[in-house]
TORKOL-4160 file (C-alpha; in steps of 0.2 Angstrom, whole numbers, padded with zeros to 4 digits, m for minus):
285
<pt num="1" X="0735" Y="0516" Z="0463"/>
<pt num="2" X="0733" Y="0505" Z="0479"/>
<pt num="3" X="0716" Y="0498" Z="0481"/>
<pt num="4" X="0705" Y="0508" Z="0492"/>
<pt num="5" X="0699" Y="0494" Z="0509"/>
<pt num="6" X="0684" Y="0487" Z="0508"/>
<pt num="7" X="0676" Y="0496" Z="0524"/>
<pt num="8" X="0684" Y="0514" Z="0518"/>
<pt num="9" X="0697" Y="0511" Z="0533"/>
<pt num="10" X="0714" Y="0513" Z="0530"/>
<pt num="11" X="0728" Y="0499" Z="0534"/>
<pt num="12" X="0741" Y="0509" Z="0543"/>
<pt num="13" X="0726" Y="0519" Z="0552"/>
<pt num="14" X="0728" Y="0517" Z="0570"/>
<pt num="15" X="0716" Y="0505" Z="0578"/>
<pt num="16" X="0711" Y="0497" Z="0595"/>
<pt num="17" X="0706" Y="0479" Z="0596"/>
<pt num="18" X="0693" Y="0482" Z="0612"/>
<pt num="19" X="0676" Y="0487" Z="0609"/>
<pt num="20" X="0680" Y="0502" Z="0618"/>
<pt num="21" X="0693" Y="0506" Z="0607"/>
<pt num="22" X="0681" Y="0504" Z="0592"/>
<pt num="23" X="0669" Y="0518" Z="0597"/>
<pt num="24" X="0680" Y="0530" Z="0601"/>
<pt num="25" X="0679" Y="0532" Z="0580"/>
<pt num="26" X="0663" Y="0544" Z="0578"/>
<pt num="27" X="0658" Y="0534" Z="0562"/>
<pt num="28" X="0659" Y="0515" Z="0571"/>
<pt num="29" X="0646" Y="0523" Z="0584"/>
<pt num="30" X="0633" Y="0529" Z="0570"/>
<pt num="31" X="0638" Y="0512" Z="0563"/>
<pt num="32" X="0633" Y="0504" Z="0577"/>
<pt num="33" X="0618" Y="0514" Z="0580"/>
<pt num="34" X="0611" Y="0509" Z="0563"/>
<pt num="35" X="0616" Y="0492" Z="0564"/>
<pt num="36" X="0607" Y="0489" Z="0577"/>
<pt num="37" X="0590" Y="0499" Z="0572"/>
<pt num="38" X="0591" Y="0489" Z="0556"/>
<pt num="39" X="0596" Y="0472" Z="0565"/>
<pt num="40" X="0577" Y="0476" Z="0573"/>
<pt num="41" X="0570" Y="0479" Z="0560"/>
<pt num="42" X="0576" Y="0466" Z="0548"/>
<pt num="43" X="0575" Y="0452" Z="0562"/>
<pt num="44" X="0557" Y="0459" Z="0565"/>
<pt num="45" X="0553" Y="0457" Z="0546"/>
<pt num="46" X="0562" Y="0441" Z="0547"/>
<pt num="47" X="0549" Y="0431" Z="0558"/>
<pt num="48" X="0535" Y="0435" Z="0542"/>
<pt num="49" X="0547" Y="0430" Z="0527"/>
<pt num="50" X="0554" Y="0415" Z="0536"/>
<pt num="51" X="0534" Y="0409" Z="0538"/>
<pt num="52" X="0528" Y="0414" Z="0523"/>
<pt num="53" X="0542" Y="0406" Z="0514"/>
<pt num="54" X="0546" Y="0425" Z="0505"/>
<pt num="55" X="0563" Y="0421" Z="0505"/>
<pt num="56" X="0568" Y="0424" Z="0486"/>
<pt num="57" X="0555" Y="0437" Z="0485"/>
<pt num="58" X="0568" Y="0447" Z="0499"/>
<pt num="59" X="0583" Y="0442" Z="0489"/>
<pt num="60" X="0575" Y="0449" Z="0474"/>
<pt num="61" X="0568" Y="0466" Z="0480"/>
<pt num="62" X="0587" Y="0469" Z="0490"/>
<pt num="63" X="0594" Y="0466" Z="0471"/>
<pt num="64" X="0582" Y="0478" Z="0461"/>
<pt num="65" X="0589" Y="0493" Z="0474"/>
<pt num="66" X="0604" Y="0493" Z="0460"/>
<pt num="67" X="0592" Y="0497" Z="0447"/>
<pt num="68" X="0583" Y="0511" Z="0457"/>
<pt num="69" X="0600" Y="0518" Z="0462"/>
<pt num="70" X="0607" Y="0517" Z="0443"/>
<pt num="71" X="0588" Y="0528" Z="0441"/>
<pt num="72" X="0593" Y="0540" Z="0455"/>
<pt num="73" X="0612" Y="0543" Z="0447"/>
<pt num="74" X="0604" Y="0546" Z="0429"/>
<pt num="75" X="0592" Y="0558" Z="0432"/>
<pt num="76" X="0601" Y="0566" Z="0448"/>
<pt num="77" X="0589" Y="0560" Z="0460"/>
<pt num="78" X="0596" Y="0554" Z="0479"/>
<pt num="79" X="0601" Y="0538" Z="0478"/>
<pt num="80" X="0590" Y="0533" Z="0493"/>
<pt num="81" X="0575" Y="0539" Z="0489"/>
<pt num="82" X="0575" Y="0533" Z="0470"/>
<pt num="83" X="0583" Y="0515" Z="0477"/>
<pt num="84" X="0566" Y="0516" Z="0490"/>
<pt num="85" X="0553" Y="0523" Z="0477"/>
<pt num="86" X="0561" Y="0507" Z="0464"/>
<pt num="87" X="0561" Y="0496" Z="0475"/>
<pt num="88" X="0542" Y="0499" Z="0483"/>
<pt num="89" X="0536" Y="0498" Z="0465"/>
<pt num="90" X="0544" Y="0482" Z="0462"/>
<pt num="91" X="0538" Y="0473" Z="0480"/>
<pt num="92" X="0520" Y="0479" Z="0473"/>
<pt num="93" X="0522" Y="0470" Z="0454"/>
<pt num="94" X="0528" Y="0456" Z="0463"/>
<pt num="95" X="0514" Y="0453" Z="0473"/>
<pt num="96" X="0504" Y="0458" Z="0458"/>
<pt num="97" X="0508" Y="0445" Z="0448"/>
<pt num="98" X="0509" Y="0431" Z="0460"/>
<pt num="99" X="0489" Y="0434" Z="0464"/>
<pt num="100" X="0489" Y="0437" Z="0444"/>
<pt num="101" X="0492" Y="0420" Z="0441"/>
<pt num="102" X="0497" Y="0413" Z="0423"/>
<pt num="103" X="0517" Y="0408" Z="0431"/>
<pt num="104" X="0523" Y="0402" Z="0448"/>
<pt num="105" X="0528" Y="0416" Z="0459"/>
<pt num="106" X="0546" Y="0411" Z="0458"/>
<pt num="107" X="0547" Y="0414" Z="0438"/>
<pt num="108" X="0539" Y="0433" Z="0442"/>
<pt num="109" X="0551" Y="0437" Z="0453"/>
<pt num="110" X="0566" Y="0429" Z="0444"/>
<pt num="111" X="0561" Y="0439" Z="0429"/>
<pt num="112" X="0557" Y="0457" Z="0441"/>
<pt num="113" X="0573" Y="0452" Z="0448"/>
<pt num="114" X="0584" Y="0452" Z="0431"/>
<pt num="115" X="0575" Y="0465" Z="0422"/>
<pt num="116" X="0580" Y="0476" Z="0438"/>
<pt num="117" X="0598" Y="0472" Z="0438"/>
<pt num="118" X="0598" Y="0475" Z="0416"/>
<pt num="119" X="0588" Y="0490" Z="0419"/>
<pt num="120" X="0602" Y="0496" Z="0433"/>
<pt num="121" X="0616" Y="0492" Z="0422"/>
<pt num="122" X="0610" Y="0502" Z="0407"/>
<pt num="123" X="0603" Y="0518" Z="0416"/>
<pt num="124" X="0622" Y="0517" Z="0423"/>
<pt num="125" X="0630" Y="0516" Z="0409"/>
<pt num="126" X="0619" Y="0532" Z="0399"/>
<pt num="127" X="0622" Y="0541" Z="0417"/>
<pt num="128" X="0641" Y="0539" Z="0413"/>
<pt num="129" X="0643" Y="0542" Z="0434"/>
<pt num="130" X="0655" Y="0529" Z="0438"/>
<pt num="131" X="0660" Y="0540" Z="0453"/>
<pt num="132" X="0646" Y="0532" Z="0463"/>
<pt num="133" X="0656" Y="0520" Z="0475"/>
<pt num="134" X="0646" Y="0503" Z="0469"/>
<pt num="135" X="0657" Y="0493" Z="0480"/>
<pt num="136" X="0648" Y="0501" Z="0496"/>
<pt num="137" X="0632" Y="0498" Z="0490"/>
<pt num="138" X="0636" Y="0481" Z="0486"/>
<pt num="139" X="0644" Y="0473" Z="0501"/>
<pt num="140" X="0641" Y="0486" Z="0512"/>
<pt num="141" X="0653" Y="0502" Z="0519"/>
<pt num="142" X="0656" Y="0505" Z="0537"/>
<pt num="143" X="0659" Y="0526" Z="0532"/>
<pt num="144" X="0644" Y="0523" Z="0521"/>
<pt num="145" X="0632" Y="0526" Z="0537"/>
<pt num="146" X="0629" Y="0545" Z="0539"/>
<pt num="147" X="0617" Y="0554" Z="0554"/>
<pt num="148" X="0605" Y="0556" Z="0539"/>
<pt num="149" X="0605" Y="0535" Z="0536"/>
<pt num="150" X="0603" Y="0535" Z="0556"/>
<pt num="151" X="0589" Y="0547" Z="0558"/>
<pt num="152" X="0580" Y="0537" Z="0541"/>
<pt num="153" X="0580" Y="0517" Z="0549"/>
<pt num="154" X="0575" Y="0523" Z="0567"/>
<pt num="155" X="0560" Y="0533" Z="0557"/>
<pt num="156" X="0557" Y="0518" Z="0548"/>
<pt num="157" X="0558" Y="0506" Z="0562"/>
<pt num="158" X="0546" Y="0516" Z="0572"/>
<pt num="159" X="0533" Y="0517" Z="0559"/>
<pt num="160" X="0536" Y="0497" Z="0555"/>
<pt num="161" X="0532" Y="0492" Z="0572"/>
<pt num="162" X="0518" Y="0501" Z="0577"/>
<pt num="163" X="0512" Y="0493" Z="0558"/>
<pt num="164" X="0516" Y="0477" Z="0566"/>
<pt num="165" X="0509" Y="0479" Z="0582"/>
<pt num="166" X="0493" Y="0485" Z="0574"/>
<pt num="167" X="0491" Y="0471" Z="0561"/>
<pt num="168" X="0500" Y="0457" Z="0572"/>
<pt num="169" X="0487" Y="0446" Z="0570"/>
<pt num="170" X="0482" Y="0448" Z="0553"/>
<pt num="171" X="0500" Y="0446" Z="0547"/>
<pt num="172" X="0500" Y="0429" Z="0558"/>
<pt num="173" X="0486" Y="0422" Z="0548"/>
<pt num="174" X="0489" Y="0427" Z="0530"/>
<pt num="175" X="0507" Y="0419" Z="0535"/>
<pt num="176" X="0504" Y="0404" Z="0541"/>
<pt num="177" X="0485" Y="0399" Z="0530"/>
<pt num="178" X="0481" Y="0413" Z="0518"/>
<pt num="179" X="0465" Y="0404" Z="0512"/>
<pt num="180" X="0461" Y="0403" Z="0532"/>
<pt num="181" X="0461" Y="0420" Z="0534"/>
<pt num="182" X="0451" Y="0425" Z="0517"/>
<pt num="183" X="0440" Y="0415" Z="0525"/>
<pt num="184" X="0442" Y="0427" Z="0541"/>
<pt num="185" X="0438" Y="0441" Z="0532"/>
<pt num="186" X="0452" Y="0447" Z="0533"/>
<pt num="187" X="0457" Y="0457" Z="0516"/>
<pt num="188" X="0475" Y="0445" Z="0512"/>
<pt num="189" X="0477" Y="0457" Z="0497"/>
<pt num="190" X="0481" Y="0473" Z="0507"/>
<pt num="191" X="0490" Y="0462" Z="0520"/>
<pt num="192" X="0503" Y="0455" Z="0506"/>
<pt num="193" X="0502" Y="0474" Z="0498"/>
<pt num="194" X="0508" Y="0479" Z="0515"/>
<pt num="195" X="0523" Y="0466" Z="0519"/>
<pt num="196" X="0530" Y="0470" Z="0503"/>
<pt num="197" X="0533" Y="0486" Z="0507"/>
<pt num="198" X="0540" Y="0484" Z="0523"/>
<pt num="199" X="0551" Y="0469" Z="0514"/>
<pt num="200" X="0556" Y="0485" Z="0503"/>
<pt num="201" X="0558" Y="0498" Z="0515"/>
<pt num="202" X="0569" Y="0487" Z="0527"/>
<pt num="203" X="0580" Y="0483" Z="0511"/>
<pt num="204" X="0582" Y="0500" Z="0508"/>
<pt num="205" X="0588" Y="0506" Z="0526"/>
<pt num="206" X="0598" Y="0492" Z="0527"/>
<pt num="207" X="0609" Y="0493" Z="0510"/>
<pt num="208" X="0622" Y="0506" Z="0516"/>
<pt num="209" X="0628" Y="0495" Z="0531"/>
<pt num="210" X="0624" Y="0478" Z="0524"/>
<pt num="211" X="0625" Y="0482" Z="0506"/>
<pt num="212" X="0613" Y="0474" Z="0491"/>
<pt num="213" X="0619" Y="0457" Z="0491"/>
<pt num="214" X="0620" Y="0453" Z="0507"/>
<pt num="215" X="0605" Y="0463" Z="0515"/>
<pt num="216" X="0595" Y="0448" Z="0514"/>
<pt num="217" X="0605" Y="0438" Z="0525"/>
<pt num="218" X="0597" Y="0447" Z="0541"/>
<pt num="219" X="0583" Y="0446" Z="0531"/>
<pt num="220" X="0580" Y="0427" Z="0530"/>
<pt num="221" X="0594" Y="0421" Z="0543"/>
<pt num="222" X="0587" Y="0426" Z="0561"/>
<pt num="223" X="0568" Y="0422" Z="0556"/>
<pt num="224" X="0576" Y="0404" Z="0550"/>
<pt num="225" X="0584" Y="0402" Z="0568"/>
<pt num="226" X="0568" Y="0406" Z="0576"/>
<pt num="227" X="0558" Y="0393" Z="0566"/>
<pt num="228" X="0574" Y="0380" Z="0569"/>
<pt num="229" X="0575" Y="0380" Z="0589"/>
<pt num="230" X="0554" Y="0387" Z="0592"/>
<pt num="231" X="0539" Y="0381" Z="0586"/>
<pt num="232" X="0528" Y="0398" Z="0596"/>
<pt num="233" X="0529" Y="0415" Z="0588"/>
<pt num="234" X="0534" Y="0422" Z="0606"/>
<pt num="235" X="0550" Y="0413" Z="0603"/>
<pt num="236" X="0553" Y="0415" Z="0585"/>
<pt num="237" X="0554" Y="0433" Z="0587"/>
<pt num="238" X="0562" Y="0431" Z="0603"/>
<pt num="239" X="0577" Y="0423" Z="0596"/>
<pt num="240" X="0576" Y="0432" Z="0580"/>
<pt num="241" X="0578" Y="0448" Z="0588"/>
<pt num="242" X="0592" Y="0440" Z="0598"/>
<pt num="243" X="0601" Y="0434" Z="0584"/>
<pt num="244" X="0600" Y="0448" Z="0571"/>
<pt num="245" X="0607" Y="0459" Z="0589"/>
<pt num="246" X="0620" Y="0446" Z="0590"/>
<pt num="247" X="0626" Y="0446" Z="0573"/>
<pt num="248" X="0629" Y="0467" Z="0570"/>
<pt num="249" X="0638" Y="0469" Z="0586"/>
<pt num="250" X="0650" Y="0454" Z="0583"/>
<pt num="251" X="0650" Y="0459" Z="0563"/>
<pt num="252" X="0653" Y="0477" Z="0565"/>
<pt num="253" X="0667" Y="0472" Z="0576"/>
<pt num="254" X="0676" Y="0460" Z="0564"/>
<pt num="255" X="0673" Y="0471" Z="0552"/>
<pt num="256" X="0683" Y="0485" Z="0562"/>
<pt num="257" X="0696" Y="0473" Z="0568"/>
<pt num="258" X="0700" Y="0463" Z="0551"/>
<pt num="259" X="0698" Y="0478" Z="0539"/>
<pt num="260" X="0684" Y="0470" Z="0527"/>
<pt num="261" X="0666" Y="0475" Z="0521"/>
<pt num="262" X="0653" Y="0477" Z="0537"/>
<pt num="263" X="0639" Y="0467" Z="0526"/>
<pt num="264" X="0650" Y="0452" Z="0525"/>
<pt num="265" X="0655" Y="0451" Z="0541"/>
<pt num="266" X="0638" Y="0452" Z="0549"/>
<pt num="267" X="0631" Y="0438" Z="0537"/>
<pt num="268" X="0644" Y="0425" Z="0540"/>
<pt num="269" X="0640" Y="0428" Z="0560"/>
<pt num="270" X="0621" Y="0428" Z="0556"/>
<pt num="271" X="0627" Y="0411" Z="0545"/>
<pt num="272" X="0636" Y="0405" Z="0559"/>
<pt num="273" X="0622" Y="0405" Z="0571"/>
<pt num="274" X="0612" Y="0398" Z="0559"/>
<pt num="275" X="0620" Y="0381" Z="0558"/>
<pt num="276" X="0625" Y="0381" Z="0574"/>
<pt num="277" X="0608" Y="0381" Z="0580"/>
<pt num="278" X="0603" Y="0365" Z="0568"/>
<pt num="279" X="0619" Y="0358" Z="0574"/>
<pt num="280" X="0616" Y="0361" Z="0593"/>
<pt num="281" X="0606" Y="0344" Z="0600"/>
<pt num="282" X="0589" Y="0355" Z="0608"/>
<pt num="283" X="0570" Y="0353" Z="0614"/>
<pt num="284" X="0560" Y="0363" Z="0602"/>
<pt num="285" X="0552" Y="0376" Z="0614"/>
């Protein structure tokens, strides 16, 4: 049996190389449409992982959405929701036991991490549903991105910048000197509670056109580039927005034009810019 393409598009289907050629194809514009919703979001989200040093904590949270969609297939369940509801608990339990105390915060979310994935692989296996197209999810699926998947990261988007815009300041503080801003008064318990989710939401949203693994590449990588080339929050976001912009568009395309999966096409741009931007000789603005 041949192997299926990685992005669900077939070799011998006829194809333009021009942008314009590329969205005349119905499913590349919702594609691109999502892509950049969740390039706003995740760059967005980016700015607070990237200062709060949360990095593995996103990596960790984008890998337990295997075991809520091994949950979902089991008990019949959507495999978004189940993947959003799993994946919420688990931001929550992280940032439970890193105020619990006892072990660092990297061996909590090292062992939610892998007992996620184990739980995942065993709730697949009693599920006996190997119909579920893993690879997709894993590495992301260009024919993956439906109106419904659309319609869900512009909702979350909406509701994750006015949250933003309303707590702006408090999320500032408890990123750059938690203690500073217990100080403040301001309640750092709900304010990590509340990143979480949004570090678990935008994972979610993001998984059909990034996939698990690579999600938190946009998640870490346009935050990173910010921090690198601006030392004000203006510019961080600035250029975090601009990259994670940069790096759907350009991925989406390569992905259309070369035939491989859209997650790893838009992490290798995101990468790109990365180290060219510690490469490029600049004054920090």
């Amino acid at each position: 049996m041949a192997m299926m393409c990685p992005t669900g598009i077939c070799p011998s289907m006829e194809r333009g190389t021009r942008m314009v050629d590329m969205l005349s194809h119905g499913f590349m514009q919702r594609a691109l449409v999502a892509g950049l919703i969740v390039g706003t979001l995740c760059a967005v989200v980016s700015v607070f992982v990237v200062l709060k040093k949360l990095s593995f904590i996103g990596a960790g949270i984008s890998h337990s959405a295997f075991g809520g969609m091994a949950l979902g297939a089991l008990f019949g369940v959507n495999l978004t929701f189940s993947a959003m509801a799993f994946c919420v608990g688990v931001a929550l339990l992280i940032g439970w036991l890193s105020r619990r105390g006892g072990v660092s915060e990297d061996v909590g979310i090292g062992v939610v991490f892998s007992s996620s994935m184990a739980m995942g692989v065993v709730a697949l296996g009693f599920s006996g549903d190997y119909t579920v197209d893993l690879f997709s999810y894993l590495f992301g699926s260009i024919l993956a991105v439906s109106s419904s998947d659309v319609a869900l990261a512009g909702g979350t988007l909406a509701v994750a910048l006015v949250v933003v815009v309303a707590l702006f300041k408090e999320l500032l503080a408890y990123c750059f000197d938690e203690e500073w801003a217990m100080v403040r008064g301001i309640n750092t318990r709900l304010i990590q509670d509340i990143l979480m989710v949004l570090l678990a939401v935008t994972v979610v949203v993001s998984i059909k056109l990034l996939g698990i693994i690579l999600v938190s590449a946009l998640l870490v990588i346009p935050g990173a580039v910010g921090r690198v080339l601006s030392e004000n929050y203006r510019g961080q976001m600035a250029l975090s927005l601009a990259v994670a912009q940069v790096s759907t568009v350009a991925g989406l395309y390569i992905s259309y034009r070369f035939d491989v999966a859209s997650g790893a096409s838009v992490a290798l741009v995101a990468a790109f810019c990365f180290f060219a931007a510690v490469a490029w000789p600049r004054r920090r603005a």
